[in-house]
N, C-alpha and C positions, 0 to 999 in steps of 0.2 A: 261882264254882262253886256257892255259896250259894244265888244266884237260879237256877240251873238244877232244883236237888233240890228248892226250890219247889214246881215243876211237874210232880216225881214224886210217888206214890202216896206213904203213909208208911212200906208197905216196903220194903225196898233191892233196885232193878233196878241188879245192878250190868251186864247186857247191857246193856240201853235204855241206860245213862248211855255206856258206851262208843263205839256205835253214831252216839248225837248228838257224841261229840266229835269223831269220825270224819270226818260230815256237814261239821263247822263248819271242820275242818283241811282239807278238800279245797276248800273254797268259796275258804278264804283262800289259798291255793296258788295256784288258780287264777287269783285277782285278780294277786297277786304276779307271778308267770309271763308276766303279757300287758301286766307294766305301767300296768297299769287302764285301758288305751287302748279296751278290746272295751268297759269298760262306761261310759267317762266318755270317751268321744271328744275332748269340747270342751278336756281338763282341760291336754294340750299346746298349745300355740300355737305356730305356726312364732314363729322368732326371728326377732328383728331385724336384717335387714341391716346390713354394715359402716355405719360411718357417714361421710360426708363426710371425704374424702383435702384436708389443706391444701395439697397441691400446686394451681398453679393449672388446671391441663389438663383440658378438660373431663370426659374419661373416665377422670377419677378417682372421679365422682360414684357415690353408691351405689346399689343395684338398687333399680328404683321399684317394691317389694312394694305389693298394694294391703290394705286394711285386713281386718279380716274380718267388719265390716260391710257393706262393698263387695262382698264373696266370696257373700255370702250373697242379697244385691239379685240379683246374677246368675245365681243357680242357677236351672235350671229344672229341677221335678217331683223324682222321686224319688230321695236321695242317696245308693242303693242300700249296699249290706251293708260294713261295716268289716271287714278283713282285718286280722289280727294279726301283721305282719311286723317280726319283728327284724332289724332292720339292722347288719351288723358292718364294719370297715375288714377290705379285702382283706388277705390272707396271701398273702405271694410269696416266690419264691425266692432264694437268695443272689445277690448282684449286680445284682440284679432291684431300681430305683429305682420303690415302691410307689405315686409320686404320678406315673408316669406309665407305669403298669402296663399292657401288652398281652397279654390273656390268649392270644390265639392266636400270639402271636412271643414271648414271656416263659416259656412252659412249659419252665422249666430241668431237669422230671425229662424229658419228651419226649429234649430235645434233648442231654442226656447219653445217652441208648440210642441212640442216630444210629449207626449202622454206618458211615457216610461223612458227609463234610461237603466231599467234593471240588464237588462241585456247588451250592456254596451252601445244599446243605439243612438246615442250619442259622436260614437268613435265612429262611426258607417256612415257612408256617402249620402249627403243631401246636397244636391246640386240645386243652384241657382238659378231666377227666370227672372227676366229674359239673360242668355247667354253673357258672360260677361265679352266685353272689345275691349276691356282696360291695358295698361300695364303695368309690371310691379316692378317700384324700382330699385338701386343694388344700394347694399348697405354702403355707410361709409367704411372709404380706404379698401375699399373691394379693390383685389388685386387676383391678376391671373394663376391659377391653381398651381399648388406643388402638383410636377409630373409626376408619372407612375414610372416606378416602383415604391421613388420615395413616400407617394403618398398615402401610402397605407399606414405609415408608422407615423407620419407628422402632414400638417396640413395649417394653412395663415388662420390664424383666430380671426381676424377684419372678416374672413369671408363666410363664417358662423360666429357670430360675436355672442356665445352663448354660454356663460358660466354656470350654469345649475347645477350640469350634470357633475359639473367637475368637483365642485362642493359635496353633492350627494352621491356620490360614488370616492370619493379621491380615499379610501380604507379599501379600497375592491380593487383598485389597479385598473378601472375601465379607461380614465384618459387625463390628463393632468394640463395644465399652462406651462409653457414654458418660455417667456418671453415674447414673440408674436409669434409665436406657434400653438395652438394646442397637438399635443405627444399622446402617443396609443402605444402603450406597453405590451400589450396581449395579453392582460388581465381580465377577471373576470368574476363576479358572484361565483361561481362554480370553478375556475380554473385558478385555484392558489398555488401552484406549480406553473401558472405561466399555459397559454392557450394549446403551444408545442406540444408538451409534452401530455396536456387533457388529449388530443386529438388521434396519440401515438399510441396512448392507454388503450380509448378504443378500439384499436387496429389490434392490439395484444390479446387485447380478453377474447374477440371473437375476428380473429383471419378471413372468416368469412367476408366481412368489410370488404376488403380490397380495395383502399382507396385508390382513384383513379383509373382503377380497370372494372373490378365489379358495381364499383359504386360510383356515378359521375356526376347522377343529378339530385343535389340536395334540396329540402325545404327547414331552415331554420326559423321556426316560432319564437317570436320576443327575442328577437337577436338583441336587443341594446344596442350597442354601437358595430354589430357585424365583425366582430375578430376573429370567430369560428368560420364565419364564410371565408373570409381574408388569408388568414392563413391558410384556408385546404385550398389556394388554390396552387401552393405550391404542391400538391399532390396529383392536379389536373384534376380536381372536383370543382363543380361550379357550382353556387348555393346562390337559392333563391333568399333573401335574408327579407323578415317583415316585423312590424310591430306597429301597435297602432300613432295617433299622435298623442300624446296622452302627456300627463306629468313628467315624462323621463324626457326633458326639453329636447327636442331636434337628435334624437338620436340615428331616425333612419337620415336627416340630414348630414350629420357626421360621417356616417357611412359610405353616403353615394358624395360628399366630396371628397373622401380618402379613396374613391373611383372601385368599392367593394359593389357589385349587386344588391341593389334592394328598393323597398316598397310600402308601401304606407297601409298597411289594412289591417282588420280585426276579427275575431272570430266572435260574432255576437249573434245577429239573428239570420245573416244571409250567409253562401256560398261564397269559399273563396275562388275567383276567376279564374279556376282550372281546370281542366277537364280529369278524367275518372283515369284510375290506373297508371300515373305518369311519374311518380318520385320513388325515387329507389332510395331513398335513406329521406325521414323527417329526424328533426332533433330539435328537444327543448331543454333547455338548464334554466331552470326555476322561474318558467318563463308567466308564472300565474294563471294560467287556465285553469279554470276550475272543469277536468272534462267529463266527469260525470253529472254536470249541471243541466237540468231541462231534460231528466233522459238520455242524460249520454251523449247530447247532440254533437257537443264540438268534436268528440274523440271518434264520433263514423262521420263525421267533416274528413277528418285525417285521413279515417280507414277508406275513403273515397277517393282519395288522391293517392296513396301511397300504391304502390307495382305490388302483384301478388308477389309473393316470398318477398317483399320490401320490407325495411327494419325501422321501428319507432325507436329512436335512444334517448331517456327523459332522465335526466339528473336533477333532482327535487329534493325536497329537506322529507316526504313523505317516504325515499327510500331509505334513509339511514339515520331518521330520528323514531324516537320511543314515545314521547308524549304524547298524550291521548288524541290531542287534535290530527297530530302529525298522523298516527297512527289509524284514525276515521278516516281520510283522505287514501293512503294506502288501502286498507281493506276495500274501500269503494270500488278503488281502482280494479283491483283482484278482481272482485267480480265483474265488472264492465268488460274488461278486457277476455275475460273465460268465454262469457258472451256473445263477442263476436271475434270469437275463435281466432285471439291473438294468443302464441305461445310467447315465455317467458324464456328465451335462450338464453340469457347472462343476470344475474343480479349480482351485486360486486360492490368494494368501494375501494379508491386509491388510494394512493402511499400518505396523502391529506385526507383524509377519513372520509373525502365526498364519495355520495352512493351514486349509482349510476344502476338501468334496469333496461334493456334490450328487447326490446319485442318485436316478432317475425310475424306478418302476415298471411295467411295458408295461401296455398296455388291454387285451390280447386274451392268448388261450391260444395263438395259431401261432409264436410263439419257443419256449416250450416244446414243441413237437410237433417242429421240426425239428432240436431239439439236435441233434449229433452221437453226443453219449452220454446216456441218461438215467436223469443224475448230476447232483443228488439224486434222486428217481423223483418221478412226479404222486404225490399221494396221491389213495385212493379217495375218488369222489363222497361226498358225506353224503346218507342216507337221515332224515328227518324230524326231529326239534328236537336239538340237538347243542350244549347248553350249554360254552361253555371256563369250566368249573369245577371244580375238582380234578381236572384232566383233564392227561397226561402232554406233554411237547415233542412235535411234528411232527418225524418226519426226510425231511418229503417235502412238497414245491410244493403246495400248495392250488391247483388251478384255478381259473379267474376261472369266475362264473355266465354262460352263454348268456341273454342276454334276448331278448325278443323280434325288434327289429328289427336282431339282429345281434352280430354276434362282440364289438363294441369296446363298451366303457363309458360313459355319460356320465355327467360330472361334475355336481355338485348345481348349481342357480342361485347367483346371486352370492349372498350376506351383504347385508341381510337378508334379502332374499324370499326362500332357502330356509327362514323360520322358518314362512314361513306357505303356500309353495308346497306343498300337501299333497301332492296327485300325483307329482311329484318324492321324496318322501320314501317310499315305499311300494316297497319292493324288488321285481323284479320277477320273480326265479327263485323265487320259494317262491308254496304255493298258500296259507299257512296267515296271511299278512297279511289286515287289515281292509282292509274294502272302504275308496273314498274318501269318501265320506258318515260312514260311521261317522266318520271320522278327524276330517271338520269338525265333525262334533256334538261328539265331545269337547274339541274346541280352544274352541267356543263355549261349552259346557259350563265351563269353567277361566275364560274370559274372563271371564264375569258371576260366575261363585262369589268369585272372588280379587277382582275390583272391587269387589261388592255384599255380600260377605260379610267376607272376611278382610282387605280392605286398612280395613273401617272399623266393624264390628262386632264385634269381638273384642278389644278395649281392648289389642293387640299395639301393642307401641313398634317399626313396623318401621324406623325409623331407627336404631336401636341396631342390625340384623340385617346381616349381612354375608355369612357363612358356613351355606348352607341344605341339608341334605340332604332328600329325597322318597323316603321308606325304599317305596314303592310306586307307580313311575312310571308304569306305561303307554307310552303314547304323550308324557311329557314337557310335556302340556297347563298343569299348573302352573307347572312353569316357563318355560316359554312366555308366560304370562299375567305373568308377574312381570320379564319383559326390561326395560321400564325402569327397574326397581326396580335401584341399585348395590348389587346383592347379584349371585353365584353360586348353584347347585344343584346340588347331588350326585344324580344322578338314578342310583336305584339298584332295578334289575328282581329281584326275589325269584328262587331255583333253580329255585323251583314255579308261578312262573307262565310264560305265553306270554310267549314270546321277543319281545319290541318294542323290544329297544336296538339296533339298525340304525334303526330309524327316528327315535328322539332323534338319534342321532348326522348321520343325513341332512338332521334339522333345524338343522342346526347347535348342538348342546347336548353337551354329555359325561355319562358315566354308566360304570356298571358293575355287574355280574354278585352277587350276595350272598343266603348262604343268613342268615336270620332266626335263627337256633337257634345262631350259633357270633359270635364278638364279631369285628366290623367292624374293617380294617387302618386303626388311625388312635391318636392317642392319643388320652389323656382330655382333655377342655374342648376341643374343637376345631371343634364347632358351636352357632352362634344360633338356629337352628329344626330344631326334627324334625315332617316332616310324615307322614301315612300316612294315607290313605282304603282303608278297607275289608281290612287287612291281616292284622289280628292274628286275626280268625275261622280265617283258614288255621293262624297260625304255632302255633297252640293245639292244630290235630292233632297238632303233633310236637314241639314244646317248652311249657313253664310260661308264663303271662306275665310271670311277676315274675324271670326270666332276662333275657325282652325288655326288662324297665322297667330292671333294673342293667345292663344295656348301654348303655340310652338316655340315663342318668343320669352313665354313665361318660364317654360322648363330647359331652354337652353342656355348656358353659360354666355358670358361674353367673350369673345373670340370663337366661339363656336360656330358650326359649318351646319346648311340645310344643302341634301341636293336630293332634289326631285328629277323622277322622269316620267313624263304625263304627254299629253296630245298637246299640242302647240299651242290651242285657245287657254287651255288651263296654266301653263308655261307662265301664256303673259298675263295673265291674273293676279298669277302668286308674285310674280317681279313685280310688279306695279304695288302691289300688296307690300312688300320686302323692303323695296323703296323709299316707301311713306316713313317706313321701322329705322333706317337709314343705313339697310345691308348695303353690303357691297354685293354684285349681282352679274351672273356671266351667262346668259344661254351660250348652249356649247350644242355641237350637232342636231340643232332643229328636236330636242325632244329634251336635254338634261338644263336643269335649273339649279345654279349653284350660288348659294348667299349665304355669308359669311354676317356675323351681326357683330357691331360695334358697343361701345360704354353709351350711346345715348339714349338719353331717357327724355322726355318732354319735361317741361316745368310744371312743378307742382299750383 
């Protein structure tokens, strides 16, 4: 204080002296407050990844962070404005296991105000307010995933540290311990022969199947751990696998870390996020729907999503048990399904006496016109874009669309050339699809950006990737472009944009429905890339970006890759955004943004 009165007059300002202390206590506050990170950027460094696991397996090896000499080499132009984000571990609710936190199915104040919970709504999205900024952080002894291929059969128990299933299933063959691993037999409630040879059955009793040519895109209800999607996809079927989260502990978790497709949802009161006419085969093995509950609604859920002439295959103890109960269930079924004019092409049981029951959906709308009674009714035509997104059950037959040259359907070309038959994939009852030109230009469009840019210009380890989401599809051009890559994509159409997921789906790809502002049905670490071209301008009208980054953060793995390409103001947003998370971070040609996320987590 001595050298401060220095520099006052020699008589006493006792204002001025207070004033300057004032000045000098808000400055150091400020410093304090931000961390020093606003004004010494450099002064954090991301930490160092784990280090080398003595196991001998290779995907114990640790995440190739690159240096921040190397970070630096790569930037191009300006490393726009640092943001001052404090980052905290989420706060959840009782019962509510924080390392594998789902903000829209975990909301335990929601889902105690529930008036009913008859209908599963319970199991259905209630999302949180205000938006969670948290993050959740990784279990212990979280180690970098077994690669694919291996990882379908075996995967680290540290990084689902989840015994239930294994206890309550371990007579079913669904998945065992074995050491630090838990092991996936391809067993199953329905598959006592081992999932091979269930899947081969099918193919026998009814050719029609044709896996991998007539039949590409699955929907599996109540998959349990996903080994029916798993193994077809040695057939070139890609199965959308779902189940809710429920008692059968983390099973779509086990799932999307054995790098199978899948998804967290239920069939209770609302629409699942699909559009109409897009699955050429559903299948469920005793996956508990009750579907002639409430009027039949879950089962014209189905009948909504499934392609005309598409196949329901439902393996249930209603097909090959006699007991009375068993036996109500069945006859129910009978008639719901005469109803909405599904035929019965197979009832059958295998060489293990499990029953199995096939049912085809007509191509045309004249079964329904000549019902005798009509019970369920059509429901009205849809008038212009008609998202199933928080959108109520149907209690009423969707009509099939009149096309052009006629009442009946045709079905897409064989696997692959429906990938690249573009005409074929352009629906034809709406006037609001791209022309076919457009549709080529973007397929060429993805073909040379992914060859020429991201499979070799963006120091990405796509061999490490497995698990890809495309948080803004289109047309599915990206993924498209990446088919012989042994990865999957989540191809996922915004609320707000133009409806284009009939035609991924005609491509033979999967996707789904998803609004940007509310946290994605999946858990944490369950994808290797987040893509998004041109997205986040929109999602900024109506939510924060730094909502979107803890989302992104949440569902992606560590060692896992983000690369954006957006307008150059949004660029440095997200890097400054990425930054704070403690990515590693490269603008590359003035528009792509590429971060890599490390093991760090903040203090609890």
């Amino acid at each position: 204080m001595a050298s401060l009165r220095a520099f006052l007059p020699e008589k006493k300002c006792p204002l001025l002296l207070l004033l300057a202390l004032f000045l000098l206590s808000s400055v150091l506050l400020l410093f304090l407050s931000n961390g020093g990170n606003r004004f010494f950027p450099d002064y954090f460094p991301s930490p160092s990844p784990p280090t080398k696991n003595p196991d001998t397996n290779p995907s114990s090896t640790s995440v190739p962070i690159r240096s921040s000499d190397e970070r630096v080499q790569e930037v191009e132009g300006d490393q726009g404005e640092e943001l001052a984000v404090r980052w905290e571990i989420c706060k959840v609710g009782k019962g509510v296991v924080v390392q594998d936190y789902i903000p829209c199915l975990d909301n335990v104040k929601a889902i105690k105000e529930l008036k009913s919970r008859r209908h599963m709504e319970h199991r259905e999205r209630h999302c949180p307010w205000p938006r969670p900024r948290c993050l959740v952080p990784l279990p212990r002894n979280y180690k970098v995933p077994v690669p694919w291929p291996q990882s379908r059969d075996m995967i680290w128990y540290d990084n689902v540290p989840h015994p239930k299933l294994v206890e309550y299933k371990k007579d079913q063959n669904w998945v065992r311990k074995s050491g630090d691993y838990l092991v996936f037999p391809g067993g199953g409630t329905q598959f006592k022969d081992g999932v091979t040879t269930y899947i081969q059955f099918i193919e026998q009793i009814l050719p029609t199947i044709g896996w991998g040519r007539h039949t590409r895109v699955v929907l599996d209800v109540g998959c349990g751990v996903a080994s029916f999607g798993g193994y077809l996809l040695d057939k070139n079927v890609i199965t959308m696998s779902f189940a809710p989260k429920d008692e059968h502990e983390a099973q779509i978790q086990f799932a999307l870390e054995r790098g199978i497709p899948a998804f967290l949802s239920v069939i209770g009161t609302q629409k699942l996020a699909f559009p109409d006419n897009v699955f050429d085969l559903i299948h469920c093995a005793r996956c508990r729907v009750h579907w002639d509950a409430d009027g039949g609604k879950p089962l014209l859920e189905l009948n909504r999503i499934l392609r005309p002439g598409g196949f329901f295959a439902w393996s249930a103890t209603p097909v090959y048990r006699d007991n009375e109960r068993d036996q109500g269930v069945w006859n129910a079924m009978v008639a719901l399904t005469d109803s909405i004019c599904w035929k019965a092409v197979v009832k059958t049981t295998d060489a293990a006496g499990i029953g199995l029951v096939i049912y085809q959906k007509p191509i045309s709308n004249i079964c329904y016109i000549q019902r005798k009674e009509n019970k369920p009714p059509l429901c009205a035509l849809k008038v212009g874009q008609d998202f199933s997104w928080n959108a109520p059950l149907d209690n009423c037959i969707h009509q099939l669309p009149v096309i052009n040259s006629g009442e009946e359907q045709n079905w897409p070309v064989s696997w692959p050339e429906r990938l690249i038959d573009i005409s074929s994939s352009i629906p034809e009852e709406t006037n609001r699809n791209p022309s076919e030109g457009k549709l080529y230009d973007d397929t060429n469009h993805w073909k040379e950006l992914v060859s020429g840019v991201y499979l070799n210009d963006l120091a990405i380890n796509w061999s490490s990737i497995r698990n890809v989401m495309d948080m803004n599809a289109r047309f599915g051009g990206f993924s498209a472009a990446l088919i012989s890559q042994p990865l999957w994509v989540m191809n996922v159409i915004p609320t707000d944009e133009p409806d284009t997921l009939p035609i991924i789906f005609n491509r033979g790809l999967i996707g789904i429905y998803h609004n940007w502002c509310e946290a994605f049905n999946t858990y944490p670490r369950t994808y290797d890339l987040l893509h998004a071209s041109y997205l986040l301008g929109n999602v900024t009208k109506r939510c924060n970006n730094i909502e979107v980054a803890a989302e992104m953060d949440r569902i992606l793995r560590p060692g896992g890759w983000v690369l954006l390409q957006d307008r150059m103001e949004i660029i440095k947003q997200m890097r400054s955004i990425l930054q704070s998370l403690h990515y590693e971070t490269a603008i590359v040609r003035q528009q792509f943004l590429v971060g890599q996320k490390g093991f760090w987590r903040p203090e609890k």
